[in-house]
N, C-alpha and C positions, 0 to 999 in steps of 0.2 A: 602612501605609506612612506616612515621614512627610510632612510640607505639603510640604517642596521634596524635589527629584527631581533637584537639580543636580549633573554627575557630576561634580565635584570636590571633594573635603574640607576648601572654606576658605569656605564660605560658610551660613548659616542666614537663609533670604529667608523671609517670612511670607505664604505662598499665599494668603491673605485678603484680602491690601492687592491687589487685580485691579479693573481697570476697561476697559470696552469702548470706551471714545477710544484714538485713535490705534495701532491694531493694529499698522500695518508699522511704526511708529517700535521701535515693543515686540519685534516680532521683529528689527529692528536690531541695538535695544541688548543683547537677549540673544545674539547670532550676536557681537556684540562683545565681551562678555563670556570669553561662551566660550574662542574667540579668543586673547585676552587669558591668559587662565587658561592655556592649551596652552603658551605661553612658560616658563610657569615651569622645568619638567622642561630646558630648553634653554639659559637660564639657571644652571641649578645645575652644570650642563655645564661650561659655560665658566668658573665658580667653583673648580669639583674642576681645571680643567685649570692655574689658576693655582696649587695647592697646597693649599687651602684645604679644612679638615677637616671633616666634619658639622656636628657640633656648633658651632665657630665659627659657620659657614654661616647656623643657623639660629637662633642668639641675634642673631645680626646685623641678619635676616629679621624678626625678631620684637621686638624693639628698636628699629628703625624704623617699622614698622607701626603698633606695639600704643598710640602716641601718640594718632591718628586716630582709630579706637576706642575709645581712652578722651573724646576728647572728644565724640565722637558721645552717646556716653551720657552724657557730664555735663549737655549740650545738651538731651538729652530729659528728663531727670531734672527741671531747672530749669524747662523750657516744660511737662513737665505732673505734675512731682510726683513722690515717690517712690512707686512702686506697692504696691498694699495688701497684695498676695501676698508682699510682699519682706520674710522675716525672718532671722532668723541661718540657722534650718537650712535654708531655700531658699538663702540666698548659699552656702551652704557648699556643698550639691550642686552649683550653676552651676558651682561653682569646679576642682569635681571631675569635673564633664561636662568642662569644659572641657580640665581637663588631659589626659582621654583621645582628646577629637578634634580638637583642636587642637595639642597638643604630643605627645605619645606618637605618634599618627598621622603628625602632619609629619616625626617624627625616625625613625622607621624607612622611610619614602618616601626621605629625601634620605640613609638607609641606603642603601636597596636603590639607588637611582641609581648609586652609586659601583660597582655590578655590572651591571649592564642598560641597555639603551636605551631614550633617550626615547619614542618611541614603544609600546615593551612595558610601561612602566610606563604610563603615560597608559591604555592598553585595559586595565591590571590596574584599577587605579582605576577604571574607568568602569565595572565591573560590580557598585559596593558595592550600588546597589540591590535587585539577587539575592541579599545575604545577608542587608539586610534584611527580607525576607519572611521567611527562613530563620529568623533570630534572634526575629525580630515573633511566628512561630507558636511555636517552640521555648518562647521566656521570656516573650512579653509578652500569651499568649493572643491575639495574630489570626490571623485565618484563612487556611491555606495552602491551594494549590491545585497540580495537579500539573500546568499549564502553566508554572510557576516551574521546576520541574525540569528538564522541555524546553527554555528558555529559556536554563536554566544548561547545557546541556547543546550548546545551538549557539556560546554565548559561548567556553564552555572548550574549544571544538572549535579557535577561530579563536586563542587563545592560546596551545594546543598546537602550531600551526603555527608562530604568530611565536617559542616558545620554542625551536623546534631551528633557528632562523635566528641568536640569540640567543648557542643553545649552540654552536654551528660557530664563532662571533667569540669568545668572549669565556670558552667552556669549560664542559664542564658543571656544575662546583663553583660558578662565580663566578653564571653563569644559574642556577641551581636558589638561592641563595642571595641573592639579587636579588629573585629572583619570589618566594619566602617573605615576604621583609621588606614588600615592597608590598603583597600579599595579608595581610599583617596592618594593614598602613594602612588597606586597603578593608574590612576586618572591624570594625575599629575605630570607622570612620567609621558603616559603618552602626549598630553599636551606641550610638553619639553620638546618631545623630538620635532613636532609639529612645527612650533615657533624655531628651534634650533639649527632644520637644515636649512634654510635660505645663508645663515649668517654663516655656517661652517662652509659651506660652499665659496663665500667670498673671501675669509679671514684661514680658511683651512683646519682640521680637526685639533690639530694640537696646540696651537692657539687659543682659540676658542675653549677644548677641553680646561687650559692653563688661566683664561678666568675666570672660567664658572666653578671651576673650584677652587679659584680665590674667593670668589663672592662667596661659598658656601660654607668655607670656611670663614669666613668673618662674619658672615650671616651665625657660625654657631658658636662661636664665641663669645660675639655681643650680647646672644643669647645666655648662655653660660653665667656670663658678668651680669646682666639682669636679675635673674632667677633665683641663683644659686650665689655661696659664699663663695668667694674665689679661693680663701685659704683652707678650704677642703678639699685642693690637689697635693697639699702638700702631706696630708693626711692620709689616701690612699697607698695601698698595700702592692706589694711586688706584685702579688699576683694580676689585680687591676690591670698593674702598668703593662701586664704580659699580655692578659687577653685583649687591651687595648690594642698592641704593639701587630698580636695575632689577625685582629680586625682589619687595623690597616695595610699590614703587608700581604695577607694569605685571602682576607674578602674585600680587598679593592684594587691596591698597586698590582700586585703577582697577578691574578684574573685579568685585568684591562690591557696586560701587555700581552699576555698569551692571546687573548682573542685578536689584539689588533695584528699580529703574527701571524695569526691564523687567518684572518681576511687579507690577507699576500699569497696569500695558495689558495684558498676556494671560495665560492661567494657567498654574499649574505646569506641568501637562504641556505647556503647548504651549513653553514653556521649556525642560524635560526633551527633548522630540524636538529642538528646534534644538540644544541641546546636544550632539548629537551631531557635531557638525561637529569636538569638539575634539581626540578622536582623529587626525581625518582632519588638522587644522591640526599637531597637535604632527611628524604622520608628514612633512606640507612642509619645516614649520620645520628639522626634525632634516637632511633632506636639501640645504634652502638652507643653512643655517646652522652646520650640522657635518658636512657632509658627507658623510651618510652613503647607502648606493645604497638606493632604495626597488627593491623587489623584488616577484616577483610573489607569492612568502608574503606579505612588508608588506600588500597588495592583499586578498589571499585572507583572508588572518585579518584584518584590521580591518573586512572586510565581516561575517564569521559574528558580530563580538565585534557590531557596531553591529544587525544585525539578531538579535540572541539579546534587546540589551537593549530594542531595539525594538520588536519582541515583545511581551516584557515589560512597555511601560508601555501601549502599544495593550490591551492583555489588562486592563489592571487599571484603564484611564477607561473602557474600555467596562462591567467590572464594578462601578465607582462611581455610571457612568446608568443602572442598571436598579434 
């Protein structure tokens, strides 16, 4: 498994950096985090409802972001050096880790949005850590174990529920096609951290964080410039630039630093279990904020998807202390 266990695809915190001061602040700022993170699926909502296409969307997202990050890293580079592990064919892998969990991931999520609801996406994402075991045993030699299966087996139960509440709204073409592109974001992700912690480990998190979301940002630019007319930014509406502005400061920069905060006081897993609340947040958000009726599927499935991952990380700290 790797060092974080956080069930969203925009962050790489370094399980190491843990300290036993200040516990509750630590569960705070991870519960805020979280939090934080659930907005974005809600966000992109309101994006799509102004007109606004993927790809825009997310060169936008990634465009304002990927400033912060870069200077993160220029900041750490300066205060202690470039690190010894860092050479061309390491930059080059970061560059390419990055662009698969960082841009590839994010552009078929804020795909699948434009078919599914924020809440079904959010419980799709939060189950990457079930395929990293999957992929971990498959390609990277560790060790599986067939409570992963059961795990996966109570999560996909509670998806299977919210996917015919889904399909009733929104059609079974649009739902079945929704849930594909997100469940390749969560496959993707997991396969990021996989490849990702060998290099974070020699080059350090913020580093590494600082070019993979270089590369993923230029990764959605080029993209942008490809696809799309370029002189239709200059044509978007305050509003855009606002919920753009909301995406990258409240569902990526704000989140990624409160958790890394928060793994300075307590550890991954105890980060990973509070994380769970962000399902449960995304499923409020969606019904404050767009309206939509939580139901007693909503209930029923975000309980099986939160206790299958649950499960799951109980089963593998407890297999870590022995």
């Amino acid at each position: 498994m790797p060092a974080s266990t956080n069930a969203d695809p925009e962050v790489v915190a370094d399980a190491a950096a843990e300290r036993a001061a200040s516990p509750w602040l630590g569960y705070a700022l991870a519960a805020g985090g979280a939090i934080f993170f659930s907005s974005k699926g809600i966000l992109i909502k309101f994006a799509y409802a102004e007109g606004v296409d993927p790809e825009t969307l997310l060169a936008l997202r990634m465009g304002l972001s990927v400033p912060v990050y870069v200077a993160i890293g220029l900041a750490s580079v300066a205060r202690s050096g470039t690190p010894a592990g860092l050479d061309r064919n390491v930059f080059g892998a970061a560059f390419a880790i990055g662009l698969l969990g960082y841009w590839f991931a994010s552009y078929v999520d804020f795909l699948g949005l434009a078919y599914i609801s924020a809440p079904f996406e959010r419980l799709i994402l939060f189950t990457y850590p079930l395929f990293t075991v999957l992929l971990g045993a498959a390609f990277f030699g560790q060790p599986f174990r067939l409570k992963a299966l059961a795990a996966f087996g109570v999560s996909y139960a509670g998806l299977a529920l919210v996917f015919t509440k889904d399909m009733q709204i929104a059609g079974l073409a649009s739902a079945r096609a929704g849930s594909l592109l997100v469940l390749a974001s969560a496959v993707a992700f997991a396969l990021y951290q996989l490849l990702a912690k060998g290099y974070i480990g020699r080059i350090g998190p913020k580093l590494f964080t600082c070019i993979a979301m270089s590369a993923a940002a230029l990764g959605a630019l080029i993209q942008f410039a490809l696809v799309r007319d370029v002189g239709v930014i200059a044509g978007l509406s305050g509003k855009v630039w606002l919920i753009a502005a909301l995406i990258a400061l409240i569902g990526t920069i704000l989140p990624s630093f409160l958790l890394s905060a928060a793994l300075h006081r307590i550890s991954a897993q105890a980060n990973a279990a509070i994380g769970t609340v962000s399902p449960v947040a995304t499923l409020v958000f969606a019904a404050a904020f767009l309206g939509e009726r939580v139901t007693s599927v909503d209930v029923i499935g975000t309980a099986l998807v939160l206790a299958g991952v649950g499960w799951f990380t109980l089963s593998e700290q407890r297999n870590r202390g022995r």
